[in-house]
C-alpha positions as CSV (number, residue, x, y, z in Angstrom):
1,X,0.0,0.0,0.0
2,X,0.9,3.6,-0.5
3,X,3.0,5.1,2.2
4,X,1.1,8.3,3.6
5,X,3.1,11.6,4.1
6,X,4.8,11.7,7.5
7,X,3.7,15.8,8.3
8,X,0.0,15.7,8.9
9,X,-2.6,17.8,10.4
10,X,-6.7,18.3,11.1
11,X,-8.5,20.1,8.9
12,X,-12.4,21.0,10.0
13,X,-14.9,23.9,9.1
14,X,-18.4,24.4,8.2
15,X,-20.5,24.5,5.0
16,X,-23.5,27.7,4.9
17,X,-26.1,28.9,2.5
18,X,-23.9,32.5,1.4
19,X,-27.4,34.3,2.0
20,X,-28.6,33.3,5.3
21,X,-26.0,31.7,6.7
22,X,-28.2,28.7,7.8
23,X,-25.7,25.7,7.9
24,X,-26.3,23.4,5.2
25,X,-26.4,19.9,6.5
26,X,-25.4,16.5,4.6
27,X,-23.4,18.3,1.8
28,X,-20.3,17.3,0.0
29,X,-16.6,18.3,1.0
30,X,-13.3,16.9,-0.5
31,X,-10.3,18.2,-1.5
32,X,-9.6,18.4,-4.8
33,X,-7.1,16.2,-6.6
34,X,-7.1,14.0,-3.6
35,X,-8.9,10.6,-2.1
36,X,-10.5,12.9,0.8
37,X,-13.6,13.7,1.2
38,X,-16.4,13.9,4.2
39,X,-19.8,15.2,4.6
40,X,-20.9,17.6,6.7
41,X,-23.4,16.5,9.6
42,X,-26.8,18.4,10.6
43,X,-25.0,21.1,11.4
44,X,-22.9,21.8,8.5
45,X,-19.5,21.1,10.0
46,X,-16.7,18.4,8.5
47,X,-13.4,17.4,9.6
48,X,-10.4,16.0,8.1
49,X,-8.8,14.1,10.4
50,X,-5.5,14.0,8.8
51,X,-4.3,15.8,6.0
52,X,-0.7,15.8,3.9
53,X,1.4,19.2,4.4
54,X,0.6,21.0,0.8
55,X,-1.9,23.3,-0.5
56,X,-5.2,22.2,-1.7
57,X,-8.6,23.3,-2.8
58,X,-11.3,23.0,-0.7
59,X,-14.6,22.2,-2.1
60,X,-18.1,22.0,-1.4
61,X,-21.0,20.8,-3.4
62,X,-24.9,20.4,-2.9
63,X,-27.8,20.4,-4.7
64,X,-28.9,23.6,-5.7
65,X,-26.2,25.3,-5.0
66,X,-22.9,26.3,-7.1
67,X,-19.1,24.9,-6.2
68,X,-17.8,27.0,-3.3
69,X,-14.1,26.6,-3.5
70,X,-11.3,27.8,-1.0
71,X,-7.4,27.4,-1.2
72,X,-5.6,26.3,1.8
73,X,-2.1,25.4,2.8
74,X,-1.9,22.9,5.7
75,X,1.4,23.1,7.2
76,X,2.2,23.6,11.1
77,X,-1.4,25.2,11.5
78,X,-4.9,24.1,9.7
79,X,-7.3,27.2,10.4
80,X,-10.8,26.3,10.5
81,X,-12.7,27.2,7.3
82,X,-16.5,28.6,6.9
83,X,-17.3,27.5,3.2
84,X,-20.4,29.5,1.9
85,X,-22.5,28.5,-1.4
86,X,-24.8,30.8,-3.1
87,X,-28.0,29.1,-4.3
88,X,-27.5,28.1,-8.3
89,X,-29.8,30.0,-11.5
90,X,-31.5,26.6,-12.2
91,X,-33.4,25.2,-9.1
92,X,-34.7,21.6,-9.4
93,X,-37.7,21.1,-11.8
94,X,-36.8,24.0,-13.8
95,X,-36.6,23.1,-17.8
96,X,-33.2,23.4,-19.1
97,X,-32.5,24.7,-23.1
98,X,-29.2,23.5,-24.1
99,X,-27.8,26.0,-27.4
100,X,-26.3,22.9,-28.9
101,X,-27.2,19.0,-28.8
102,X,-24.3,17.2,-28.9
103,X,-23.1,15.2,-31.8
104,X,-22.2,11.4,-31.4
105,X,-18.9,12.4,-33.5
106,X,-18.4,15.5,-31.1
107,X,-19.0,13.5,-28.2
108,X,-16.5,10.2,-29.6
109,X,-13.6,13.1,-30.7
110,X,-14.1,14.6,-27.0
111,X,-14.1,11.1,-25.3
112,X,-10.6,10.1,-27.4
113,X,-8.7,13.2,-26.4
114,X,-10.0,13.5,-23.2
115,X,-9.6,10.0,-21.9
116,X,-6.3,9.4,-24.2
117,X,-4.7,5.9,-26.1
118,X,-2.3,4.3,-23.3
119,X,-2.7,1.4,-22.2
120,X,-4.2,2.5,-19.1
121,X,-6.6,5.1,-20.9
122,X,-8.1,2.2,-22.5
123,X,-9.8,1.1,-19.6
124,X,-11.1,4.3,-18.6
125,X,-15.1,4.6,-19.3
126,X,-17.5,7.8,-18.7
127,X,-20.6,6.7,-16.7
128,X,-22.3,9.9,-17.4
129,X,-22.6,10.2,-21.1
130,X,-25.9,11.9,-21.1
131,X,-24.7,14.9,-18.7
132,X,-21.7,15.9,-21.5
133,X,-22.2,18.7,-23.7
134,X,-20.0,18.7,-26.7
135,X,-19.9,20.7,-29.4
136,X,-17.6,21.2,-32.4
137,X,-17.2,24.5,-33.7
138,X,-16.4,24.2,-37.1
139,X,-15.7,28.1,-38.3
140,X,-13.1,28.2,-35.1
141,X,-12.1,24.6,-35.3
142,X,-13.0,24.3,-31.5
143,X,-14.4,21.1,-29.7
144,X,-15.4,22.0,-25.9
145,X,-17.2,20.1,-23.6
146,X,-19.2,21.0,-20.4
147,X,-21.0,19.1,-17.8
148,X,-23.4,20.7,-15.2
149,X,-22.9,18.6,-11.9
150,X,-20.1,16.4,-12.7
151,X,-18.2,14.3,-15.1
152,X,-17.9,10.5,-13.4
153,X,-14.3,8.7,-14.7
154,X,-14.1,5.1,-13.8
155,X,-10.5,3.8,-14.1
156,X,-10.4,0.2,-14.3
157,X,-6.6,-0.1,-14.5
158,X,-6.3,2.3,-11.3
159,X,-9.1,1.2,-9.3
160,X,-10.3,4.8,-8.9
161,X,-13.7,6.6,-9.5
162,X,-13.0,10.2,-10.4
163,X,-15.7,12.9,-10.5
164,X,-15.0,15.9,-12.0
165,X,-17.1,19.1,-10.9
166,X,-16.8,22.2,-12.3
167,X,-15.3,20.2,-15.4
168,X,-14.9,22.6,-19.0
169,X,-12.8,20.9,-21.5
170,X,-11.5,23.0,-24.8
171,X,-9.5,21.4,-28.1
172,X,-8.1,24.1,-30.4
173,X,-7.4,22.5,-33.5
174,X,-6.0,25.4,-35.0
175,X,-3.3,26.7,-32.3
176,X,-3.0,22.4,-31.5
177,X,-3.9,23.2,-28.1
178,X,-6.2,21.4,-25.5
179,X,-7.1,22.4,-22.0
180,X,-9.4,20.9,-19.5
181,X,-9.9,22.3,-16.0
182,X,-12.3,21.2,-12.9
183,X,-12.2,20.0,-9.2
184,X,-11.9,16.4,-9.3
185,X,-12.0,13.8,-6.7
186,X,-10.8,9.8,-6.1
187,X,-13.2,7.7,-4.6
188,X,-11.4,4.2,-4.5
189,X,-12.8,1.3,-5.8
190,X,-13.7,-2.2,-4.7
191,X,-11.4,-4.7,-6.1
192,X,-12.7,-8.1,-7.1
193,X,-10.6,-10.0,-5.3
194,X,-7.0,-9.5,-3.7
195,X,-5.0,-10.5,-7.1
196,X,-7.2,-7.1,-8.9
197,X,-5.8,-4.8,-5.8
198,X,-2.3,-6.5,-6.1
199,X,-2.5,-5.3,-9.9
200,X,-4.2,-2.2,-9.6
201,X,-0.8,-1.2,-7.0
202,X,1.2,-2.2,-9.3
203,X,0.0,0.1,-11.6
204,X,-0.2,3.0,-10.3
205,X,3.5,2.4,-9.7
206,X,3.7,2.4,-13.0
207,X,2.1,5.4,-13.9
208,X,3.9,7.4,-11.1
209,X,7.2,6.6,-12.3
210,X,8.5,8.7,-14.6
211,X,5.9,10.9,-14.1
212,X,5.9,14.8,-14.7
213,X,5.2,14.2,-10.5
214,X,7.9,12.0,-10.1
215,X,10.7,14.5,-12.4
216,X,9.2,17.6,-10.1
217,X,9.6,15.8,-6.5
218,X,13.2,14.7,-8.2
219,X,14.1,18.2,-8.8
220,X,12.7,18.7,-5.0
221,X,14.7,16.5,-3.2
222,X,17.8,17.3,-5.6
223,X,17.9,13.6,-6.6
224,X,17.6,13.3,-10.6
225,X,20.2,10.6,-11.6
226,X,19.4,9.0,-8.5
227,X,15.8,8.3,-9.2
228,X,16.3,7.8,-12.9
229,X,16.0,11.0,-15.1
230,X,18.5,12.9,-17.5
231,X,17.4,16.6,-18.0
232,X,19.2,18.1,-21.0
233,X,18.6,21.8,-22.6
234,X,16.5,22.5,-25.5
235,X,16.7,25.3,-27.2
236,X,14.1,26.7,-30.0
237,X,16.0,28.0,-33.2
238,X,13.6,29.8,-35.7
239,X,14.3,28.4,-38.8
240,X,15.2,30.7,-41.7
241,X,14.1,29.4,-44.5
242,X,10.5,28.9,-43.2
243,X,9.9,32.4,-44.4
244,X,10.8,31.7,-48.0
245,X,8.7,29.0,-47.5
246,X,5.7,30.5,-46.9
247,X,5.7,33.1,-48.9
248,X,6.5,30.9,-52.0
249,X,3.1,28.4,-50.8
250,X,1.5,31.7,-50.9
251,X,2.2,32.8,-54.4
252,X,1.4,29.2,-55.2
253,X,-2.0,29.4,-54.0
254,X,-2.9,32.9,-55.9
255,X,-1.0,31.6,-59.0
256,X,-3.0,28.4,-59.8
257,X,-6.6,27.9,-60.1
258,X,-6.5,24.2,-60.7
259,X,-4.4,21.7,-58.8
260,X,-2.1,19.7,-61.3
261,X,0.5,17.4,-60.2
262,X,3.0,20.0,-60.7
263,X,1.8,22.4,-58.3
264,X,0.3,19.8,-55.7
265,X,4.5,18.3,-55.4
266,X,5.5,21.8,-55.5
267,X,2.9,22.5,-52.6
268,X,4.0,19.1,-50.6
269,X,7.7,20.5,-50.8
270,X,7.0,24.0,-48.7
271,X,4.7,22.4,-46.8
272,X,7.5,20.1,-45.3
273,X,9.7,22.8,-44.4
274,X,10.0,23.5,-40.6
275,X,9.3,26.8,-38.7
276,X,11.9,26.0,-35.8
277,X,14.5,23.3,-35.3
278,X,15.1,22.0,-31.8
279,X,18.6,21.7,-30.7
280,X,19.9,19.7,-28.1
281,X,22.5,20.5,-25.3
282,X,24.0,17.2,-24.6
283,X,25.5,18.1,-21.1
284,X,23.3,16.7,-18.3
285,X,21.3,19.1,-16.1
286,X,21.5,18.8,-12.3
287,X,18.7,19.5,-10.4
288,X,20.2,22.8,-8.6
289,X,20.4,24.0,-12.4
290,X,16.3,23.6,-12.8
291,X,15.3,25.0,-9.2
292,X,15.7,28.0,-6.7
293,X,15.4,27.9,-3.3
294,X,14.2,30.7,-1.6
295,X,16.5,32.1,1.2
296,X,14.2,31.1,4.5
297,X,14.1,27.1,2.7
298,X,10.2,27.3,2.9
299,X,10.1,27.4,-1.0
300,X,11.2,25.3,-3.8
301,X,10.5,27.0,-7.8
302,X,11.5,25.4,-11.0
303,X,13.0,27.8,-13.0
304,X,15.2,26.9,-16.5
305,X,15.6,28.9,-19.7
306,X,14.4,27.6,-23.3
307,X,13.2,24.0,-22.7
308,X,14.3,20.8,-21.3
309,X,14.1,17.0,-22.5
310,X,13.3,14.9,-19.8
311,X,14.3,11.4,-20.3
312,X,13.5,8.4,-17.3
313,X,15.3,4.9,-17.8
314,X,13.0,3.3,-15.7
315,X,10.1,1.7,-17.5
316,X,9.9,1.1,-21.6
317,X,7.3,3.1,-22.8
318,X,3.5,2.1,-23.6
319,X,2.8,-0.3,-26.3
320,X,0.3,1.7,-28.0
321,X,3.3,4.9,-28.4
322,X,3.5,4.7,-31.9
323,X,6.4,7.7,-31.9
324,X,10.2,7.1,-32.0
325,X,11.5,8.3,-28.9
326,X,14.4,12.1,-29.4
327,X,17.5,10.8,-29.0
328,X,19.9,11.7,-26.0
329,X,23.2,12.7,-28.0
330,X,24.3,13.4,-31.5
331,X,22.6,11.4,-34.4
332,X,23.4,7.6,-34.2
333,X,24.7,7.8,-31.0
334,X,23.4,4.2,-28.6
335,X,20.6,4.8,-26.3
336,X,18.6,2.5,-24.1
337,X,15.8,1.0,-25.8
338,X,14.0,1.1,-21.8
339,X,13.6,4.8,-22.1
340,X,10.8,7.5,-21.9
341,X,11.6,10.9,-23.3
342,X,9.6,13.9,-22.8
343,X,9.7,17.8,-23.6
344,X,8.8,20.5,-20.9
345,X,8.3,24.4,-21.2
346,X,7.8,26.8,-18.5
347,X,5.0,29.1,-19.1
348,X,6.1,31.3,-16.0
349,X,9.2,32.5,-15.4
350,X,9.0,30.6,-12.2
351,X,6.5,27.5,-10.9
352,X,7.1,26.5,-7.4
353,X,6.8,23.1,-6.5
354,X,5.2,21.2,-2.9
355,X,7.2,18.4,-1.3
356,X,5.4,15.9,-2.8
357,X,6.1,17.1,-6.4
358,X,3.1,18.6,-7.6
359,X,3.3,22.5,-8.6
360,X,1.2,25.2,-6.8
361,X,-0.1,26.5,-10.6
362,X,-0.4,23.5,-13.0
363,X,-0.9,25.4,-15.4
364,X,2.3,27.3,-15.2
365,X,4.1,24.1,-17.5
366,X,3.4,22.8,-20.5
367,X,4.6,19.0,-21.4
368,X,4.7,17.3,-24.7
369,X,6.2,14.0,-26.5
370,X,5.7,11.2,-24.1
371,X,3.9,13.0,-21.0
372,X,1.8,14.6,-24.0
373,X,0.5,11.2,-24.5
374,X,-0.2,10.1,-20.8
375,X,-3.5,11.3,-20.2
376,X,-6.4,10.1,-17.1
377,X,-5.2,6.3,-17.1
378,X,-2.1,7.7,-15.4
379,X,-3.9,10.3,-13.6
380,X,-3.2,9.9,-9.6
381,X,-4.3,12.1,-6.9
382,X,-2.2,14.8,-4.8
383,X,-1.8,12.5,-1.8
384,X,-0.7,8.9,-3.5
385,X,2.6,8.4,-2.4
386,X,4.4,5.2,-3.9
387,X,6.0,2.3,-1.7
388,X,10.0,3.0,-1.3
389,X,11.7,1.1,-4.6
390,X,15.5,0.2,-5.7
391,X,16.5,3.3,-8.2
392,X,16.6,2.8,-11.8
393,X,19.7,2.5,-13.8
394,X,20.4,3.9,-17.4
């Protein structure tokens, strides 16, 4: 079983109607990204036993009523909170006029790049298909996707039950973009027997190492090689000819009213030219490179220039990558063939990180290559904490 974080405190409060203050009994609490949750008794209180040092989002939910949501940092001191929910537009038995019906394409395109293709995301199934509302915008090539109360994830290869309140999901096809934000929380499931929990630990070890989690609480605890990764520099070179390029595809297009073989090869040609090459540093990064600590040690912020390449030598990747993997050194040189490479930009010029390896902002990084492709079969909550393991070797 997962070992739980040594520091640990009580968290309690109370849950009230925002207009009369009444206490609103039997409602919904849980901290988001996490396994906890409790419900309030008659007269709107809850309490938390024991909670991980870190900062969280408090929520609470009830019918009627919208999210009421509260950031907290639980460290030496929990103070008690007084969570208050204002009464929602639509009250129970009203009619609601959805602007779009969703499509059984927009719904299958959401469910793909939501849920993912690992492995793991394979046995992920929406229980809740009639809340979603998608919808494809085809003049802005968007596909978004609401759901009023929440969106229920069952992951079968986990053996968690997500829901997702709050949840808004957006794909940009034309900036190749996506984006999906909410207050989700792990119920754990029943196992069938003991050989289905045995499996579902042993996989979500697997999906915690070489994590974006497990490279952030590696740069944390200033122990990269030692738990596996290589970080090497990336930097983003604008490539000159992409110019010439596109202004010749241009001419191309106003030139020709008819597309003969001549101009479609001509057009294929350009359109292979890149806008940027990516050059790689091959000198390895140490984690006091990536990270500043702040002078009073209470604060720990990733911080690098250009981008980094992320590579973790502990676990081959998914079967169902179909992508070659960015080599470590110059062209041909050997690599491990039990490798996972990845690519990671800061969108900040700093993101700080909590003890356990998860960033205050998550939206302060953006990943792509192989932690692009893990998607909510790999999703764990804030307070998993894997069982101690030998170190992986190059």
């Amino acid at each position: 079983m997962p070992r739980l974080a040594a520091a640990q405190e009580r968290l309690a409060g109370v849950v009230q109607d925002s207009v009369t203050h009444a206490p609103l009994a039997f409602a919904s609490v849980f901290l988001a990204n996490t396994t906890l949750g409790a419900t309030t008794t008659e007269d709107g209180k809850f309490e938390f036993p024991r909670v991980p040092a870190g900062t969280y989002d408090v929520v609470a939910s009830y019918v009627g009523y919208r999210l009421a949501k509260q950031t907290i940092t639980v460290g030496a001191t929990a103070p008690p909170l007084v969570l208050r929910l204002s009464p929602s537009a639509n009250r129970l038995g009203e009619v609601v006029v959805r602007a779009h019906r969703t499509r059984t394409d927009d719904y299958q395109r959401f469910v793909q790049l939501f849920l993912g293709n690992t492995t793991f995301s394979k046995q992920c199934h929406i229980r809740n298909r009639s809340d979603v509302q998608a919808y494809f915008d085809a003049y802005n090539r968007e596909l978004t996707a609401t759901v009023d109360n929440f969106l229920q994830v069952d992951n079968q290869a986990l053996g968690y039950r997500i829901k997702y309140f709050g949840f808004n999901f957006k794909c940009d096809f034309r900036q190749q973009t996506l984006s999906f934000y909410g207050q989700p929380v792990f119920e754990e499931m029943t196992p069938r027997d003991d050989r289905q929990q045995r499996q579902w630990e042993a996989n979500r070890v697997a999906a915690y190492h070489g994590s974006l989690t497990h490279f952030l609480k590696s740069v944390y605890d200033n122990r990269l090689s030692a738990e596996g990764f290589l970080a090497q520099k990336v930097r983003i070179v604008r490539n000159p000819r992409y110019a010439l390029a596109d202004s010749l595809m241009q001419a191309l297009r106003a030139s020709h009213t008819s597309y003969s073989a001549a101009y479609q090869d001509s057009m294929d040609r350009w359109r292979q030219v890149p806008p940027a090459f990516a050059l790689l540093y091959t000198a390895e990064r140490p984690a006091d490179s990536l990270r500043r600590v702040s002078a009073d040690g209470a604060h720990t912020l990733l911080r690098f220039t250009d981008e980094l390449q992320v590579c973790y030598f502990g676990e081959a990747p998914d079967p169902r990558y179909g992508q070659p993997m960015a080599a470590l050194g110059p062209p041909g040189a050997p690599a491990p063939a039990k490798r996972q490479v990845s690519r990671l930009r800061l969108l900040a010029p700093e993101a700080e990180i909590q003890p356990n390896g998860y960033l205050v902002n998550p939206l302060a990084v953006f990943v792509s290559e192989y932690w692009g492709f893990e998607k909510i079969g790999e999703f764990l909550p804030l307070n998993y904490v894997p069982p101690a393991s030998p170190s992986p070797t190059p």
